[in-house]
NULUMLO-506856 format. One record per residue (C-alpha): residue number from 1; chain; x, y, z. Coordinates in steps of 0.02 Angstrom, whole numbers, plus 32768, in hexadecimal, padded with zeros to 4 digits. Example, Ala and Ser with C-alpha at 12.3 -4.5 7.8 and 13.67 -1.06 7.14 Angstrom:
+-----+------+------+------+------+
: pos : unit :    u :    v :    w :
+-----+------+------+------+------+
:   1 :    A : 8267 : 7F1F : 8186 :
:   2 :    A : 82AC : 7FCB : 8165 :
+-----+------+------+------+------+
***
This chain:
+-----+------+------+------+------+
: pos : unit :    u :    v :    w :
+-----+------+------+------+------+
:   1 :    A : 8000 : 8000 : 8000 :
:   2 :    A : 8042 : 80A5 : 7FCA :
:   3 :    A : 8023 : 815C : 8014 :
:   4 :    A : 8038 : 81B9 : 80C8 :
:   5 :    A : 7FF7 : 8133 : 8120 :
:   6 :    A : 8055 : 808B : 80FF :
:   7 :    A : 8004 : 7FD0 : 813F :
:   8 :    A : 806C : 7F4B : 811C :
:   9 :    A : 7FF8 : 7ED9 : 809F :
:  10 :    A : 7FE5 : 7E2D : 80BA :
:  11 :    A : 7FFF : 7DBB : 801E :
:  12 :    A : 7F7F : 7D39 : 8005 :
:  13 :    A : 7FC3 : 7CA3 : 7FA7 :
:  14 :    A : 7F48 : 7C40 : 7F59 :
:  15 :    A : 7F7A : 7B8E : 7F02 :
:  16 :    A : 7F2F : 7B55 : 7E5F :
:  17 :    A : 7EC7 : 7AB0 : 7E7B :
:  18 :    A : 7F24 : 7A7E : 7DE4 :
:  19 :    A : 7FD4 : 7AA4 : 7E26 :
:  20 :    A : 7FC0 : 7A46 : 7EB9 :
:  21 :    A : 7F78 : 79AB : 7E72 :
:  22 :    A : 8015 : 79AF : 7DFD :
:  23 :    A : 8085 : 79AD : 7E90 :
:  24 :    A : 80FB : 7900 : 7E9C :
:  25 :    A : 80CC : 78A6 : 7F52 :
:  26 :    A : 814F : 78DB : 7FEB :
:  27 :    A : 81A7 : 7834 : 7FC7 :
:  28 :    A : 81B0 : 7847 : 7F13 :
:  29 :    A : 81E1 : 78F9 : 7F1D :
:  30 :    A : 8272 : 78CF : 7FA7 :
:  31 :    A : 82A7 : 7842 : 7F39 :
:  32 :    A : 82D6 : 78B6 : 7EAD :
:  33 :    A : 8320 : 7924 : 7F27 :
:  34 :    A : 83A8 : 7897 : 7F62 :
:  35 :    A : 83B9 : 7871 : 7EA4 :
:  36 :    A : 83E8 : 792D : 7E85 :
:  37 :    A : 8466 : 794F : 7F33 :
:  38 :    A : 84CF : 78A5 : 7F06 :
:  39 :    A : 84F5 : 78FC : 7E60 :
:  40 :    A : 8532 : 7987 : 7EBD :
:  41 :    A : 85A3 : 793B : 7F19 :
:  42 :    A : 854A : 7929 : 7FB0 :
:  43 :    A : 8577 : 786B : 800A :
:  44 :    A : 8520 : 77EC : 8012 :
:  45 :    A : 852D : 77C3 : 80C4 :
:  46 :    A : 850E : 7877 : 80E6 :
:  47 :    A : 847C : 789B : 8082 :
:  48 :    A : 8430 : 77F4 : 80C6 :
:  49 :    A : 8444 : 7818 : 8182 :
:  50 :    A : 83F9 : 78D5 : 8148 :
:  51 :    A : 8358 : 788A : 8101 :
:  52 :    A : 8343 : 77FB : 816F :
:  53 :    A : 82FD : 788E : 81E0 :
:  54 :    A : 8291 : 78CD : 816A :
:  55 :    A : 81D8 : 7863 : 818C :
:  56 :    A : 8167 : 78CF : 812D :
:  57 :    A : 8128 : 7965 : 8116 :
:  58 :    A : 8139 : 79EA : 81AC :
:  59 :    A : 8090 : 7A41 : 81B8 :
:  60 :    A : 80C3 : 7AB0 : 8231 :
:  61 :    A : 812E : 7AF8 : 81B0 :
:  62 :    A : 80A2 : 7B14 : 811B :
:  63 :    A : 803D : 7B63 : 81A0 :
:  64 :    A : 80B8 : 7BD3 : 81E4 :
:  65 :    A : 80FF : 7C09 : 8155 :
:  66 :    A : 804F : 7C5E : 811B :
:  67 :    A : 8048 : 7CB8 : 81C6 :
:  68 :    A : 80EA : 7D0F : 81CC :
:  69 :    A : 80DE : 7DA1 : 8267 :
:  70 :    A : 813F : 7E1F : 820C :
:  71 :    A : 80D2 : 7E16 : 817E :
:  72 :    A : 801B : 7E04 : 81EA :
:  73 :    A : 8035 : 7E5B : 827E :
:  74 :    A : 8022 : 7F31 : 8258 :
:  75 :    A : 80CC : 7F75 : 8259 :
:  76 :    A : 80AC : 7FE6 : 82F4 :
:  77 :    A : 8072 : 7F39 : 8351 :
:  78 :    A : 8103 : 7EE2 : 8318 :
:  79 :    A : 8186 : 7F78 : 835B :
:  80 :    A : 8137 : 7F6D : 83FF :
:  81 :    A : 8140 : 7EAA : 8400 :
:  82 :    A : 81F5 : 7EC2 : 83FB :
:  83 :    A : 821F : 7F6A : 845D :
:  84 :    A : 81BD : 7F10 : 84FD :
:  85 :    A : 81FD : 7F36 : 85A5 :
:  86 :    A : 822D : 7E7F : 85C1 :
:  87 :    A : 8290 : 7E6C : 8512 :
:  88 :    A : 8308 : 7F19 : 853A :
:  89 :    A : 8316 : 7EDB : 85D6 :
:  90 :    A : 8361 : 7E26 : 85AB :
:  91 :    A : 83BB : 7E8A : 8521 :
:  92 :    A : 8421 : 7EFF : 858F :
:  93 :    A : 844E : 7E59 : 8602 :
:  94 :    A : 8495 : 7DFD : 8577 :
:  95 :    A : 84F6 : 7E96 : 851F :
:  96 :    A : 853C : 7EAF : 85C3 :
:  97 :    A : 8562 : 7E0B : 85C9 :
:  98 :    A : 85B7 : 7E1C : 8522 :
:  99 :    A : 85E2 : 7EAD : 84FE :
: 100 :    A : 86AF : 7E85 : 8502 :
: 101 :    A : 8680 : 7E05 : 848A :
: 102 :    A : 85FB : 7E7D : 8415 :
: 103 :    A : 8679 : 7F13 : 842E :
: 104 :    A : 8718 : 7EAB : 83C4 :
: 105 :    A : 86A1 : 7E68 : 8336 :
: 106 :    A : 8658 : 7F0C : 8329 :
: 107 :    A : 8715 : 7F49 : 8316 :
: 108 :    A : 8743 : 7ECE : 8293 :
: 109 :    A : 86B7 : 7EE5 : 821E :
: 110 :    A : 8696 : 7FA5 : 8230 :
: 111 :    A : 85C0 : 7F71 : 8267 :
: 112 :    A : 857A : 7FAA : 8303 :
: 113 :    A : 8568 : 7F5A : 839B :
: 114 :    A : 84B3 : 7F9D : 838C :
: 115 :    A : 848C : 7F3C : 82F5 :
: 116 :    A : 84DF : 7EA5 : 8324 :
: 117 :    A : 848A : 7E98 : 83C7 :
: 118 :    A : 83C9 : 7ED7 : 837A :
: 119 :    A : 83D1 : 7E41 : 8306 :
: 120 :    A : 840D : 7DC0 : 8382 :
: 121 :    A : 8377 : 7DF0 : 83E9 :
: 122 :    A : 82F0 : 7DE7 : 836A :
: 123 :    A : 8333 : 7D3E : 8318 :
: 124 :    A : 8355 : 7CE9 : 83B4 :
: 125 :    A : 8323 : 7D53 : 8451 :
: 126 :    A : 83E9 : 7D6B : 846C :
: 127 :    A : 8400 : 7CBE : 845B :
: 128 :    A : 8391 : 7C6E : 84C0 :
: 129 :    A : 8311 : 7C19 : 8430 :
: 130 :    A : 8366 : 7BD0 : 8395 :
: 131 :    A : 82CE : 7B75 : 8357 :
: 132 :    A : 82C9 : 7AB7 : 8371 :
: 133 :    A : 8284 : 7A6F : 82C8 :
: 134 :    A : 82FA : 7A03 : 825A :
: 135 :    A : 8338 : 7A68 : 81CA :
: 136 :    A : 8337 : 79E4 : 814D :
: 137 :    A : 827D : 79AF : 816C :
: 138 :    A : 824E : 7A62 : 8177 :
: 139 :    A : 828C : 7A9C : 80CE :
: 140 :    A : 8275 : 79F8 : 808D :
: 141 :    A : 81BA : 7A2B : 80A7 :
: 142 :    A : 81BC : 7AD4 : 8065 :
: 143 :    A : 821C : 7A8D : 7FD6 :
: 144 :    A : 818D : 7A2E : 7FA7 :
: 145 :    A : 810C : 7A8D : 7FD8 :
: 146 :    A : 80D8 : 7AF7 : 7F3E :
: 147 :    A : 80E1 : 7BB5 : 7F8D :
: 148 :    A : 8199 : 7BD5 : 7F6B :
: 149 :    A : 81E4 : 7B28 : 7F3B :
: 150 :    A : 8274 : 7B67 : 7EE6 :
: 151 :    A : 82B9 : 7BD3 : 7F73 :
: 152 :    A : 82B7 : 7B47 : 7FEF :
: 153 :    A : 82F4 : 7AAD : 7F80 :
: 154 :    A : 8394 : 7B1E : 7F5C :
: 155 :    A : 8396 : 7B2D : 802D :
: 156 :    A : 8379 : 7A8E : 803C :
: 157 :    A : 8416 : 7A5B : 7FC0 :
: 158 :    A : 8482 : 7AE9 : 801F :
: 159 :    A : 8459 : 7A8F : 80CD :
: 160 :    A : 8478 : 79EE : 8085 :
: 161 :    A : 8534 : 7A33 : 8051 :
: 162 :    A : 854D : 7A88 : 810E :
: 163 :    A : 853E : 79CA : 8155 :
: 164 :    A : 85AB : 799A : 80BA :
: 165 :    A : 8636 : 7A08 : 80F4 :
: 166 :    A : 862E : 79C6 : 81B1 :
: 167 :    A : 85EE : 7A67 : 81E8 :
: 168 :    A : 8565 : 7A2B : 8249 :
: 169 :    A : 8520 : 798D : 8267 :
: 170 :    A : 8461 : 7957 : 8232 :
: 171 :    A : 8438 : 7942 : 82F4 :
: 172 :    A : 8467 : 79E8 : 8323 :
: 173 :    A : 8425 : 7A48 : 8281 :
: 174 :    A : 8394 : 7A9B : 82C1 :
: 175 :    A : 8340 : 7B3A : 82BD :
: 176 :    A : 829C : 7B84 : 827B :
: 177 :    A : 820D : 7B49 : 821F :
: 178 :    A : 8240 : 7B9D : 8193 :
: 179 :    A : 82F4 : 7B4D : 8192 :
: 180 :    A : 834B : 7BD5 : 81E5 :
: 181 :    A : 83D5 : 7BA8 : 8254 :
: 182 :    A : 8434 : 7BD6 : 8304 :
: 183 :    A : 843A : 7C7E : 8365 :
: 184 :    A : 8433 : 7CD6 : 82A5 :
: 185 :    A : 83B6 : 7C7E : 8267 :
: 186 :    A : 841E : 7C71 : 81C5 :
: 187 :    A : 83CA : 7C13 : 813C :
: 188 :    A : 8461 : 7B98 : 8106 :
: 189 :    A : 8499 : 7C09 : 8061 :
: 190 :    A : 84B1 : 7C92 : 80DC :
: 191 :    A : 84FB : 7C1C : 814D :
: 192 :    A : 8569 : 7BE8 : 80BF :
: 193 :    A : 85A6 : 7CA4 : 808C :
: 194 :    A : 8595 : 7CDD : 8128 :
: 195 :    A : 85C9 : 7C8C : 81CD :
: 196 :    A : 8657 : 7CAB : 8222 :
: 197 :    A : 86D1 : 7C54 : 828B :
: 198 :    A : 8716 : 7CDC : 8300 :
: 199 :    A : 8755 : 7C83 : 8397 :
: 200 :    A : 87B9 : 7C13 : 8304 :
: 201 :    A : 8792 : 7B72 : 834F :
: 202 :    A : 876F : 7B38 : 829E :
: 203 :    A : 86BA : 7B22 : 82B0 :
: 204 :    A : 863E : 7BB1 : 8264 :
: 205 :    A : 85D0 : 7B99 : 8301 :
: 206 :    A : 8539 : 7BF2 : 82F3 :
: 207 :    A : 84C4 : 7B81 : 8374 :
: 208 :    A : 854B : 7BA5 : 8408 :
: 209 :    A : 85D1 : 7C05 : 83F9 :
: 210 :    A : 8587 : 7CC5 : 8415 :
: 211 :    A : 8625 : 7D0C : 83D0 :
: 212 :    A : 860D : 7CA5 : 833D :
: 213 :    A : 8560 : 7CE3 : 833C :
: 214 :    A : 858C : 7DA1 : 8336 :
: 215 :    A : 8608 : 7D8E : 82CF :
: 216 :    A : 8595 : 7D42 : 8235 :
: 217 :    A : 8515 : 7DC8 : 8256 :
: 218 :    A : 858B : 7E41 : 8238 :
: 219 :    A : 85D0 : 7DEE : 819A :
: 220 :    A : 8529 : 7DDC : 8151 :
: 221 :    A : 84FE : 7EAA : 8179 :
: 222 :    A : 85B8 : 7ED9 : 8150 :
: 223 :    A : 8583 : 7E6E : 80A5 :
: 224 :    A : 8509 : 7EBA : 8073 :
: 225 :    A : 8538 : 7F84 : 807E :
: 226 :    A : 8549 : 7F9F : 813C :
: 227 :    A : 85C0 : 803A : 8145 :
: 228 :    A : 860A : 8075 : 81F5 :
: 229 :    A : 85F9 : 8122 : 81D2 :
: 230 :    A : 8543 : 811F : 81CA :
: 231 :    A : 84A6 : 80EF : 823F :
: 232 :    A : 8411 : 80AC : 8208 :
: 233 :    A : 8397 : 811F : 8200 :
: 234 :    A : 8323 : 819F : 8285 :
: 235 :    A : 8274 : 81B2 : 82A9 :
: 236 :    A : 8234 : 8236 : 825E :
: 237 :    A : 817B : 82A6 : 827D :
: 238 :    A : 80FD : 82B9 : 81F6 :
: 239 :    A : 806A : 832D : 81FD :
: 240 :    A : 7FD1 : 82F2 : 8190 :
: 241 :    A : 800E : 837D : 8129 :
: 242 :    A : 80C0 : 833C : 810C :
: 243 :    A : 806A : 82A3 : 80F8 :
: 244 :    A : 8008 : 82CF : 804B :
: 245 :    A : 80A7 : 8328 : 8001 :
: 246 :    A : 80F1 : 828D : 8026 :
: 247 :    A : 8079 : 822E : 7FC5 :
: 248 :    A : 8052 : 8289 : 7F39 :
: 249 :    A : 8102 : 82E0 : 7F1B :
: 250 :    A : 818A : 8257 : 7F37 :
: 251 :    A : 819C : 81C0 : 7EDD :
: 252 :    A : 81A9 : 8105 : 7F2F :
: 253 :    A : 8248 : 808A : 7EDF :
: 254 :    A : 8206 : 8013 : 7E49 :
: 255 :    A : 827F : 7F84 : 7E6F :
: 256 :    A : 82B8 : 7F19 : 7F02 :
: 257 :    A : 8250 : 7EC4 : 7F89 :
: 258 :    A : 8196 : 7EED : 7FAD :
: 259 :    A : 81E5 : 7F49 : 8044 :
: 260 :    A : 8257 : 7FAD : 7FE1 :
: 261 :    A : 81D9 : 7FE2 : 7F67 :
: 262 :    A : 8182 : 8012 : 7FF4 :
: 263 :    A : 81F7 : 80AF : 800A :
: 264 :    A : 8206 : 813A : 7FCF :
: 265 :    A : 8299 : 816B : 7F62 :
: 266 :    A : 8327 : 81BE : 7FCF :
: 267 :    A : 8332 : 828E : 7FBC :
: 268 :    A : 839D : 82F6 : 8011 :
: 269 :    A : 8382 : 8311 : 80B4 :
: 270 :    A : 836E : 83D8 : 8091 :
: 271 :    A : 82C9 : 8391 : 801B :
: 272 :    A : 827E : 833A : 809C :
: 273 :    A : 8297 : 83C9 : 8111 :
: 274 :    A : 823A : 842C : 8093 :
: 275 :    A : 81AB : 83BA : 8085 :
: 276 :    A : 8193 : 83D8 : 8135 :
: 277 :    A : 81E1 : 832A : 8196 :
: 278 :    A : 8219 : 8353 : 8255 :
: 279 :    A : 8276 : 82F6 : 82C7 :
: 280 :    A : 8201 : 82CD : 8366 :
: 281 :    A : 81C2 : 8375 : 83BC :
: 282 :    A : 81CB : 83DE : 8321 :
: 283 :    A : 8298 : 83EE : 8319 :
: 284 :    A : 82E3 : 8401 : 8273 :
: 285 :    A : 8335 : 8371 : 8217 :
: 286 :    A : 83F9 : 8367 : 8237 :
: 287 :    A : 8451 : 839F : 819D :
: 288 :    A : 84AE : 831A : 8133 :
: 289 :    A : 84E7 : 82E8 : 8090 :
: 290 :    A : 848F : 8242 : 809F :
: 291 :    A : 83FF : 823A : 8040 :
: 292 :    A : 8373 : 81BD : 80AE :
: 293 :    A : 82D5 : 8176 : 806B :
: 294 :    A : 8241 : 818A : 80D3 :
: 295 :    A : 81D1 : 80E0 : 811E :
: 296 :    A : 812E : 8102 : 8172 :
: 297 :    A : 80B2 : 8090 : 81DB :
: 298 :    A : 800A : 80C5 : 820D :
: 299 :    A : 803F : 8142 : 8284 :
: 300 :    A : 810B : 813D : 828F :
: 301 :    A : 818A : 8171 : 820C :
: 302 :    A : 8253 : 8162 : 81FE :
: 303 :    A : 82C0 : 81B3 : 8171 :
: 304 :    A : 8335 : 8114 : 814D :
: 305 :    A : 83E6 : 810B : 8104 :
: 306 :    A : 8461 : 808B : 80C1 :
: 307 :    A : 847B : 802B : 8149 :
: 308 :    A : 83B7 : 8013 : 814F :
: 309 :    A : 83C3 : 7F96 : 80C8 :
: 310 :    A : 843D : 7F23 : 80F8 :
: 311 :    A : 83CC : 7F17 : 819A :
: 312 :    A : 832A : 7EFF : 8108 :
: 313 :    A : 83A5 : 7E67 : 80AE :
: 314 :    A : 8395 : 7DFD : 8150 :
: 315 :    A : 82D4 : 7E13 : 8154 :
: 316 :    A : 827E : 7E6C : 80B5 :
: 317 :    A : 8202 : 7ED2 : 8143 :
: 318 :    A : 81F3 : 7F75 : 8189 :
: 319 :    A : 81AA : 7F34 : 8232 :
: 320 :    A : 8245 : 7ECB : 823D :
: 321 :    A : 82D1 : 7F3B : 8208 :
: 322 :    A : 8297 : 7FCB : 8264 :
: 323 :    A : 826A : 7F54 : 8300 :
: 324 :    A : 832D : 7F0D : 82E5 :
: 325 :    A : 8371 : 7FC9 : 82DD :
: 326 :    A : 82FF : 801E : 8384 :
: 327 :    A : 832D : 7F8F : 83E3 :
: 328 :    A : 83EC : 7F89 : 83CA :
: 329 :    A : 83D9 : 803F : 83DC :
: 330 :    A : 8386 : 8030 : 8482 :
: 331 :    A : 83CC : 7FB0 : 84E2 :
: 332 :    A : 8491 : 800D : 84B6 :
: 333 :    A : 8460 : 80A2 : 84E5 :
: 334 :    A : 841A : 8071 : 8581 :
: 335 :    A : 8484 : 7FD4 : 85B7 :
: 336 :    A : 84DD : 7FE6 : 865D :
: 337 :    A : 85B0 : 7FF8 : 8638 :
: 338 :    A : 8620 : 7F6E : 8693 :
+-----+------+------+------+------+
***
């Protein structure tokens, strides 16, 4: 939905009668899948202990996978979900608790402390939930299931190749419904590009090592654009004014995810003082040369920059990259020094 006043839309997938009688059985399906990963390389003795595990189809996972929060829940809901008293409150315990640890990766690959930290608590409540489904049977499912089949059978060949390599073992690869694993709730390419082996103990140990954990984060943000130099973005005021300039005077992007083209195109920030955008309690907007875009909700608003999008490439949503941002932002700011 485009204008002033942004909702996040809900997609509603609807499967052809046709296309789903057409579908190959699980079994059939799974045996073409073992046919395909042994002429990849992938063991035998590997891929058999892998899908051994696999019994059928995980239900769970269809079912979830239609009811995604971020995508439901409105995205002033969803920001409050996350900024609860009880989730700063765990967060400023454990970046206390780690903040030796969080301050040399955020050294060695120029990303903030902030991020790092505001991710780790949204994908696994600082490490504390890593999801408990097996991966294989989980993307096996999704592989087969007809939303977005050929998204998770690549995942499922890319997971196949991380217990190839020794990385992990079948028994211990677990994680989300959706086949995202550990404390980053990397789905294996990621895992593949990038985790990180910090403490060099020769294991890229995202499940228990929270050193490894931060460090990957920060790989994958420092991957895609993260620059030190920058922050990620401020919440800005709108009056219902500012709002219809907004709306019928600047553009929104044509290309990238449904989040991105939910944004407007970035202007300088003189341009959006011009169209009237205030920081909270009326102040004028900090000059710059960066040039933000502008994402509303229903009733909030945040001029966005670079960084901003690295935070959208782990999760395509505005309720969860702004969620990630304001809570790194708030538990730093606020967390107790040792």
């Amino acid at each position: 939905m485009r204008g002033a006043v942004m909702a996040l839309a809900v997609s509603i997938f609807v499967v052809p009668l046709a296309a789903q009688d057409a579908r190959p059985s699980f079994a059939e399906w799974l045996a073409g899948v073992k046919a395909e990963a042994l002429t990849r390389g992938i063991n035998a003795d590997v891929l058999d202990e892998a899908l051994a595990t696999v019994d059928g189809p995980l239900q769970v996972a269809i079912d979830r996978d239609r009811a995604q929060p971020e995508h439901v829940l409105p995205f002033e809901s969803y920001v409050a979900r996350v900024l609860s008293a009880k989730n700063i409150a765990t967060g400023r315990e454990m970046y206390a608790r780690h903040r030796a640890e969080l301050d040399q990766v955020s050294e060695r690959y120029g990303v903030s402390t902030r991020a790092i930290v505001g991710v780790w608590g949204i994908e696994s409540n600082f490490g504390r939930f890593t999801g408990s489904w097996p991966t294989i049977a989980a993307l096996a499912t999704l592989g087969w299931d007809p939303r977005r089949p050929t998204f998770f059978r690549g995942e499922l060949f890319k997971a196949l190749e991380i217990l190839n390599r020794g990385d992990i073992d079948v028994a211990h690869m677990k994680g989300s419904w959706a086949g995202a694993m550990g404390q980053t709730q990397f789905m294996p390419s990621s895992y593949l590009l990038f985790a990180e082996d910090f403490d060099g103990d020769g294991r890229r140990d995202i499940w228990d090592t929270p050193v490894d954990v931060f460090a990957s984060i920060a790989n994958f943000l420092k991957g895609h654009g993260w620059r030190a130099s920058q922050t990620w973005g401020r919440e800005v005021r709108l009056t219902p004014e500012t709002a219809r300039k907004v709306r019928t005077e600047v553009a929104r992007r044509d290309s990238g995810c449904q989040a991105v083209r939910d944004m407007t195109v970035a202007l300088p920030m003189e341009r959006w003082q011009d169209l009237g955008v205030r920081l909270p309690g009326g102040k004028p907007l900090p000059k710059t040369d960066l040039q933000p875009s502008l994402v509303t909700g229903n009733s909030r608003a945040f001029l966005v920059y670079g960084n901003y999008h690295a935070l959208l490439e782990y999760n395509c949503s505005h309720s969860y990259a702004v969620s990630a941002a304001m809570l790194g932002d708030t538990i730093v700011s606020g967390a107790p020094r040792r």
